[in-house]
N, C-alpha and C positions, 0 to 999 in steps of 0.2 A: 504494500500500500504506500500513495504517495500522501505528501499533505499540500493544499493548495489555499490557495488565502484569496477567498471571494470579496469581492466589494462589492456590495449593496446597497440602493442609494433609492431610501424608504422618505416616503409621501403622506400627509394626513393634515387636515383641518383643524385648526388651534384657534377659537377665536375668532372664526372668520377667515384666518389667515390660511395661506398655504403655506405650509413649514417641509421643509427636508432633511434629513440627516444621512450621510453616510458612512457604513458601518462594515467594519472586516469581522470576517468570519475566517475561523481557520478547517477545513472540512478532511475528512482521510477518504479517499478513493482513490481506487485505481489508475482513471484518464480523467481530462478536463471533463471531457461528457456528462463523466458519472459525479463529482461534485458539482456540475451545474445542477444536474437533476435532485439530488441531496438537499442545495437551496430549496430550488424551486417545490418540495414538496414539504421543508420547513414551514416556508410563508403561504403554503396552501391554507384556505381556509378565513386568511385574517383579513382584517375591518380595511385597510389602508393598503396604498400603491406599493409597489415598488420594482427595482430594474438592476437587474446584474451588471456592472458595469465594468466590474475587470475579473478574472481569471488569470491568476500565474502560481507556479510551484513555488516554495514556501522557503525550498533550501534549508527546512526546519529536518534531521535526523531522524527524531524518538521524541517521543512526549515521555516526561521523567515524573510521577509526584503529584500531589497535589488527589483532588475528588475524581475519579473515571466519569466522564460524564458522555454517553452515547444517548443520542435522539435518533429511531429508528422511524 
């Protein structure tokens, strides 16, 4: 497994306002492919926009420590 670091660049109404924030994710698969689809079926489901905006390998090894946290 690779790890790849998504950008995501999420939409929603504050106030009337349009507000954005863009947010990295670090995701473990295989190909780009298979981490976009990993996204895209996180944010399945929710209230507000949003748009992949970059996909690159991480250069990140081994995750070491800390809580295991997998969202399947």
């Amino acid at each position: 497994m690779a790890h790849w670091t998504v950008r995501v660049k999420t939409s929603y109404e504050d106030d009337g306002k349009l507000r954005s924030v863009t947010e990295t994710y670090l995701v473990n698969a295989e190909t780009i492919e298979e981490s976009q689809t990993k996204v895209r079926d996180r944010f399945r489901g929710t209230t507000f926009d949003y748009e992949i905006r970059s996909v690159a390998k991480s250069g990140i090894t081994e995750y070491i420590g800390g809580p295991e946290l997998i969202i399947e």
